[in-house]
VOGU-3710 file (C-alpha; in Angstrom, 3 decimals, decimal comma):
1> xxxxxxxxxx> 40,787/136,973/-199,945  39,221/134,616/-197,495  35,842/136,363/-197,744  36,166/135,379/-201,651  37,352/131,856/-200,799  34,661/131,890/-198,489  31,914/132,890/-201,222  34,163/130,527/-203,733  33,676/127,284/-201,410  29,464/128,021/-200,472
11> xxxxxxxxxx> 28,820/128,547/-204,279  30,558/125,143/-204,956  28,834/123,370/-202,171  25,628/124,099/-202,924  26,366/122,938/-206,497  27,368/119,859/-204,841  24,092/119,854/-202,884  21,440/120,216/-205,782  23,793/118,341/-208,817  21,560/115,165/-207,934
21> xxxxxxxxxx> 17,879/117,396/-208,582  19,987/118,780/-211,078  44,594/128,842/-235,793  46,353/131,933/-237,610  47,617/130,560/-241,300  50,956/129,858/-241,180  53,483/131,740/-243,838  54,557/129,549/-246,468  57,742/128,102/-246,020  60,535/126,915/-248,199
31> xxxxxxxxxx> 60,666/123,443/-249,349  62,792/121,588/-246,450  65,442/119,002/-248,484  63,685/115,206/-248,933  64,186/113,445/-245,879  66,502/110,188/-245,520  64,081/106,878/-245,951  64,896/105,519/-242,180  63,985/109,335/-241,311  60,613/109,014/-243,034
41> xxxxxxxxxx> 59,889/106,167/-241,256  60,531/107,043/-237,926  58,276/110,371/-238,735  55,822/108,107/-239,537  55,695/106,221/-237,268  55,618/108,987/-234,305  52,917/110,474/-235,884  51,009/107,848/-236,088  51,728/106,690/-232,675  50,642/110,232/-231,479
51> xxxxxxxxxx> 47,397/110,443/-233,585  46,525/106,618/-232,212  48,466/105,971/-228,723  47,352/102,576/-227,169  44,595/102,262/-225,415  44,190/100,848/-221,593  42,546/97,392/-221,322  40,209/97,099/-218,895  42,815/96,107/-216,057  44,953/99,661/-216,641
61> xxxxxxxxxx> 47,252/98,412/-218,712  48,637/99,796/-222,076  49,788/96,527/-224,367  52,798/96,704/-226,719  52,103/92,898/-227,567  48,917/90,993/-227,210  49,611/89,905/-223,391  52,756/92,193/-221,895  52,224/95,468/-221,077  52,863/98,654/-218,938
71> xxxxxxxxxx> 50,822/99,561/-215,799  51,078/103,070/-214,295  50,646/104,073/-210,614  47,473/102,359/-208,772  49,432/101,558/-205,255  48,840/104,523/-202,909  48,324/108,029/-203,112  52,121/109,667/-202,332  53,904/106,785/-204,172  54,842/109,413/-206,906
81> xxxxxxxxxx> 55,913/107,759/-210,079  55,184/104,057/-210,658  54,939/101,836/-213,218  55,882/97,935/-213,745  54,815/94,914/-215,592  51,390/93,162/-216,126  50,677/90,080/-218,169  47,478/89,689/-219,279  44,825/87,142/-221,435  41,816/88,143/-222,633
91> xxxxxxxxxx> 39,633/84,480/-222,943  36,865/84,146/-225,875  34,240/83,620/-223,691  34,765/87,194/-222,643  36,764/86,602/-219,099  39,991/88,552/-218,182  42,699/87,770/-216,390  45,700/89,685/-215,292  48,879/89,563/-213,123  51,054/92,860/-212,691
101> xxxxxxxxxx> 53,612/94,210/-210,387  53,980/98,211/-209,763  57,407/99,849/-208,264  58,112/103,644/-207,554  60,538/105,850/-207,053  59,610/106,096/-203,341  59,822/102,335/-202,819  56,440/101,787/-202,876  55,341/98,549/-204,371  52,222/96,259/-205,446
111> xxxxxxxxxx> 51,840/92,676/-206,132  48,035/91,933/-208,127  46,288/89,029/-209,682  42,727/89,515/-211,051  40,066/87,987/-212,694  36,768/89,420/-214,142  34,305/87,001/-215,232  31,821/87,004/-218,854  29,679/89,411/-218,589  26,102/87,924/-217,944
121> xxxxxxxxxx> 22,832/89,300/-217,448  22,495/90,581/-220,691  25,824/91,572/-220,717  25,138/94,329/-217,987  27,015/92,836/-214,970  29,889/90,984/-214,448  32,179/89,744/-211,018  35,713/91,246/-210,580  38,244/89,213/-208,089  41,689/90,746/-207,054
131> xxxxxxxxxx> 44,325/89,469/-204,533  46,561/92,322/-203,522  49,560/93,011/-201,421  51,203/96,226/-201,455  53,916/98,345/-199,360  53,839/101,719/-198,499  57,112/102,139/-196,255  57,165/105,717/-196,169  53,990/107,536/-195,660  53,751/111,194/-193,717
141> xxxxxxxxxx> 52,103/111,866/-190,494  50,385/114,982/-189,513  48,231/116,071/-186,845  44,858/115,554/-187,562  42,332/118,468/-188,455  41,965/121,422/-190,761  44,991/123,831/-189,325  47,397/121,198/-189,611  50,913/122,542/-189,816  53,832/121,475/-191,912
151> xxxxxxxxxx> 55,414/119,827/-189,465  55,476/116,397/-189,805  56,734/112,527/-189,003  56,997/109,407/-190,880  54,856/106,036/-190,509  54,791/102,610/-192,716  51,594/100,632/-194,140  51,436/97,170/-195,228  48,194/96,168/-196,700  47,104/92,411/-197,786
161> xxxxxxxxxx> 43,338/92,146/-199,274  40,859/89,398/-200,778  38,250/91,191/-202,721  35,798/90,185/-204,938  32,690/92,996/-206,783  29,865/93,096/-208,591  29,610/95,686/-211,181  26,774/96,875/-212,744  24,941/98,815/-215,262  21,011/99,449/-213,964
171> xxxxxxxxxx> 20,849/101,473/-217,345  22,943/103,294/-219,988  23,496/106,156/-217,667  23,462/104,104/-214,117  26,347/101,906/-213,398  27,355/100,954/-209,817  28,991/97,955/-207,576  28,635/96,141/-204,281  31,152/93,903/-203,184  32,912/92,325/-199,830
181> xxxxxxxxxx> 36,601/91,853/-198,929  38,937/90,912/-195,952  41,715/93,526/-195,803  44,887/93,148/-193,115  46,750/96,309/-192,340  50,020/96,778/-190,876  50,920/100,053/-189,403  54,648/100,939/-187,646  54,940/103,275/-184,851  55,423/106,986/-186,086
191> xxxxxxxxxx> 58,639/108,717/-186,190  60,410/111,411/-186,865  63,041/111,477/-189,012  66,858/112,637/-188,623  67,138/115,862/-191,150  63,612/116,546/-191,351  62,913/119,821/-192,797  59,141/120,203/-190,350  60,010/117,657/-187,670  56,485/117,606/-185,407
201> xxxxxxxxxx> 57,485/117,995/-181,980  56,149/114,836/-180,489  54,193/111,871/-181,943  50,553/112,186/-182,185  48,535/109,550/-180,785  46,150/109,297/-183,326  43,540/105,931/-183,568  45,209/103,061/-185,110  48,725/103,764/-185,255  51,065/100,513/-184,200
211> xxxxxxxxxx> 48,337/98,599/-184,864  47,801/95,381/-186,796  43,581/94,685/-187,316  42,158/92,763/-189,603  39,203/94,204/-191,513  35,795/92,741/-193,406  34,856/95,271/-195,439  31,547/95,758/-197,348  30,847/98,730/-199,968  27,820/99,671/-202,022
221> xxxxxxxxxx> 28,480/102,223/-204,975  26,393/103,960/-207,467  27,288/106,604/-210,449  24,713/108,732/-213,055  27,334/109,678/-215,461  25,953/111,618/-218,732  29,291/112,075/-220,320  29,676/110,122/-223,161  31,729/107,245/-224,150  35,662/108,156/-223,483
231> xxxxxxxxxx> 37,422/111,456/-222,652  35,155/114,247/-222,871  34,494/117,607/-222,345  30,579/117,735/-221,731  28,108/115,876/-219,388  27,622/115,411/-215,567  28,534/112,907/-212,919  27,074/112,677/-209,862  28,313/109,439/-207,158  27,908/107,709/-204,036
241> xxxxxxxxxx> 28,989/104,973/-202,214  28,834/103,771/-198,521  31,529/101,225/-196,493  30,840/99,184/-193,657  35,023/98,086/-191,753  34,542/95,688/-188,924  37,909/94,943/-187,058  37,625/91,740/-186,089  40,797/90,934/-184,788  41,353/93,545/-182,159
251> xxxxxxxxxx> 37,680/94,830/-182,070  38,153/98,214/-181,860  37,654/99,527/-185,373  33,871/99,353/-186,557  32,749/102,166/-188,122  30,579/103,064/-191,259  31,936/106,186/-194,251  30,314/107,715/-196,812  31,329/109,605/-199,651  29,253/111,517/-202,424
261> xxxxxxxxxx> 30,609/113,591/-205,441  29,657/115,615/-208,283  31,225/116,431/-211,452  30,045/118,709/-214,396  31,913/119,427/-217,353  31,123/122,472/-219,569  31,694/122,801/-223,509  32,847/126,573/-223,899  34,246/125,925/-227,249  35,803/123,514/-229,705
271> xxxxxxxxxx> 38,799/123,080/-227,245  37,624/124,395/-224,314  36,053/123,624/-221,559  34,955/124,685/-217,565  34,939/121,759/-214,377  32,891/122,361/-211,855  33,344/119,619/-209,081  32,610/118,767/-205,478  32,679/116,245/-203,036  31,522/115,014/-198,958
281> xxxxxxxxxx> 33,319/112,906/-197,011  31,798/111,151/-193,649  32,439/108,289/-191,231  31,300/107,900/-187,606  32,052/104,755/-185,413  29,440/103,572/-182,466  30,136/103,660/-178,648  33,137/102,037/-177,714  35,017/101,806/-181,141  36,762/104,563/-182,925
291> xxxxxxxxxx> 37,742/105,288/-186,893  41,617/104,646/-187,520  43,747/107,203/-188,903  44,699/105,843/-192,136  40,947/105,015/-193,071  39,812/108,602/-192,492  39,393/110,962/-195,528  42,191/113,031/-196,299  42,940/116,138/-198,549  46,527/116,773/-200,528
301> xxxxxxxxxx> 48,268/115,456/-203,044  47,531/114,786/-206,946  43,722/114,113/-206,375  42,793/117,203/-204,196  44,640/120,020/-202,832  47,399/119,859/-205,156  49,337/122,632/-203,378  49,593/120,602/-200,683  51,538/117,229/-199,711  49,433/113,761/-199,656
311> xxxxxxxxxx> 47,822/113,370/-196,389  47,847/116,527/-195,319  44,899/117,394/-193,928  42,847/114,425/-192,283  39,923/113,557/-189,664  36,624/112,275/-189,803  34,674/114,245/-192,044  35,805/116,149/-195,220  34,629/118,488/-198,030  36,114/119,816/-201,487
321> xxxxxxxxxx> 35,123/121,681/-204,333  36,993/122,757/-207,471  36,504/125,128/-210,701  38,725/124,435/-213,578  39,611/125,570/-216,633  40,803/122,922/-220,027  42,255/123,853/-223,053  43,423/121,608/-225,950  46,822/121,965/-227,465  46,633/118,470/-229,237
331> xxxxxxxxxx> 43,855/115,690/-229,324  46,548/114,174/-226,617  47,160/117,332/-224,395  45,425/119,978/-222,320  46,134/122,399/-220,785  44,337/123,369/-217,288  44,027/125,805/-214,835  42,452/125,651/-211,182  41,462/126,560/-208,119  40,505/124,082/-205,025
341> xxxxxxxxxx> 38,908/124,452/-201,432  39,189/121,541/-198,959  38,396/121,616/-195,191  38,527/118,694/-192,742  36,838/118,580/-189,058  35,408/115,988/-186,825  32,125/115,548/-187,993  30,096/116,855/-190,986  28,040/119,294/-188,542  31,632/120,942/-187,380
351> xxxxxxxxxx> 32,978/121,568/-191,048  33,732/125,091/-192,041  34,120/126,831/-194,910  36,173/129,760/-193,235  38,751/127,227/-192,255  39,383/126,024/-195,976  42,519/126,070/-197,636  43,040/127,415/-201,040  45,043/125,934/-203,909  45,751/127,319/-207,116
361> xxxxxxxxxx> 47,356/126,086/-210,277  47,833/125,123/-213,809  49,049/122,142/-214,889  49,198/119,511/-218,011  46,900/116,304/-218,828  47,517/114,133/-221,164  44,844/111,655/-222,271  43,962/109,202/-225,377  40,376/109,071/-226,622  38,875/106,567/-223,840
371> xxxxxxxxxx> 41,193/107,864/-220,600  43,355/110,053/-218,579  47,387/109,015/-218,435  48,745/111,539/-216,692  48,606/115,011/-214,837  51,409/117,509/-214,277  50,774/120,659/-212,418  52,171/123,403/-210,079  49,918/124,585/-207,480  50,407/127,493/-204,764
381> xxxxxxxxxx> 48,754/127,498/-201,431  49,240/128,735/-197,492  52,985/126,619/-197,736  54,264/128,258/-201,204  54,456/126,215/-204,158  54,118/122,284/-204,954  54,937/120,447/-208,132  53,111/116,878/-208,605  53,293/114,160/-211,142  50,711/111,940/-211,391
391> xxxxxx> 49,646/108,683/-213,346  45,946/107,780/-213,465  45,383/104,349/-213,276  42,778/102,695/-215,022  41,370/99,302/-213,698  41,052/97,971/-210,228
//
């Protein structure tokens, strides 16, 4: 098994590495008795609702009247489910504005105003502006590296940010951002809590814990996505982007991280389809600073690893690759089936495929015609099984 997971995880990568160069009839039933009026109705109207479900807006949210509507998720990965308010205006000269709130079941919580401007030149750019506060009381703490165990403690992040982006389109297929924001983190002492079912023995004393710095952070992204317009079960994507934190209130935190992805999405048939995906992680700080913990990439959760808990496996440097398999039950449903690799270690030189971790599972997505909503799966791995719920967010 590991020498396949081993052969599994090299064939991915080196996708990862050249992607850039790169019905039966039904029996005829009996007439069912006329329905009531009100019942024809309500048919009606859930089938039309089902054939045309609201769309997002371009700030994630999906609008029951012109300016209220619903916003899923989009605080923190481990929040579980969220959802909460937004009010939104969308101004003739093309602008956007929007103010939401997001609560979950884990207490989690986020406070956001936005606004994007026009667009301008020739409608391929425009300037999006956020102010965000959000609460993660409750987060878990592991030991950092790729044989982290179960066991486990608790820590709490507070996060304030000013942000403001470009985005871009170079070309039909090119699109990308660059942007600058001042970010303030707050981050309690760990601890372990009474009742815990993997209590870690002692407290690691991992890089930034307890601490309170104050960020300027600068990003650069860029995207070749053939896929066309809207959910889709064809065409490539192939990503990059690069961050530059400075601490500059306690002056220990300057480092640099970069991340690059790929994506390809096979037609097999009318409702199927085969995902081949991949992705690097890297950051490195210069003499005499370090990389916090809670900025360093991290495997588990809905996004990758899902047979594992969010924030599982963390450190420096990170790889993952996954093969999966889509089927459509209804233009609003698929169903999927998958299985991941994803391997952490202090550097990109000291990553190892032999000490990946496996996940498999199948699981449920349910999209419209432009987005994801949501994803429901079971996965299995080296801890048994794990069952996550997640809500993809759309906007910023």
């Amino acid at each position: 098994m590991a020498g396949n997971s081993r052969a599994c995880f090299a064939a991915l990568t080196v996708f990862l590495a050249c992607a850039p160069v790169l019905r039966a009839q039904d029996r005829q039933a009996a007439d069912p008795a006329p329905a009531a009026p009100a019942a024809q109705n309500e048919e009606r109207g859930l089938r039309k609702y089902m054939k045309h479900p609201p769309e997002m807006d371009q700030g994630g949210g999906l609008h029951f009247t012109k300016h209220w509507a619903v916003v899923f998720g989009g605080i923190k990965s481990g929040s579980s489910i969220a959802l909460g308010p937004a009010v939104s205006t969308a101004f003739a000269n093309g602008g956007y504005a929007q103010v939401k709130g997001v609560y979950s079941i884990r207490r989690f919580s986020l406070l956001q105003a936005r606004y994007d401007t026009p667009q301008f030149w020739h409608h391929r750019a425009m300037i999006v502006s956020r102010v965000r506060w959000q609460d993660a009381p409750v987060l878990d703490l592991y030991q950092l590296g790729p044989e982290s165990s179960r066991a486990r403690g608790r820590y709490g992040e507070r996060k304030s940010e000013l942000r403001s982006e470009l985005a871009f389109s170079l070309s039909r297929l090119v699109h990308g951002s660059a942007g600058f924001g001042l970010e303030r983190f707050a981050i309690s002492p760990g601890a372990v809590e009474v009742g815990e079912d993997h209590p870690l023995a002692a407290i690691p004393l991992e890089p930034g814990l307890a601490d309170h710095p104050w960020f300027t952070h600068t990003f650069l992204s860029l995207a070749v996505d053939t896929k066309q317009t809207g959910y889709t079960r064809s065409g490539r994507v192939i990503d990059g982007t690069v961050d530059d934190y400075r601490d500059w209130h306690l002056g220990v935190y300057a480092f640099q991280r970069a991340e690059v992805g790929a994506q390809q999405l096979l037609p097999i048939a009318s409702r199927d389809s085969l995902e081949i995906a991949g992705r690097i992680w890297g950051s490195a700080a210069g003499p005499g600073h370090d990389v916090p913990f809670f900025l360093m990439p991290t495997l588990g959760g809905g996004d990758y690893l899902e047979a594992f808990n969010a924030y599982r496996f963390r450190d420096r440097a990170a790889a993952w690759a996954k093969l999966e398999y889509r089927h459509a039950v209804h233009e609003m449903f698929d169903v999927v089936g998958f299985y991941e690799l994803g391997t952490v270690a202090p550097s990109l030189g000291s990553l190892s495929a032999g000490r990946a971790a496996p996940s498999v599972g199948a699981g449920v997505i349910a999209h419209s015609k432009t987005a994801n909503f949501a994803r429901v799966a079971v996965a299995h791995g080296r801890d048994g099984y794990h069952f996550t719920i997640m809500f993809i967010p759309g906007g910023a």
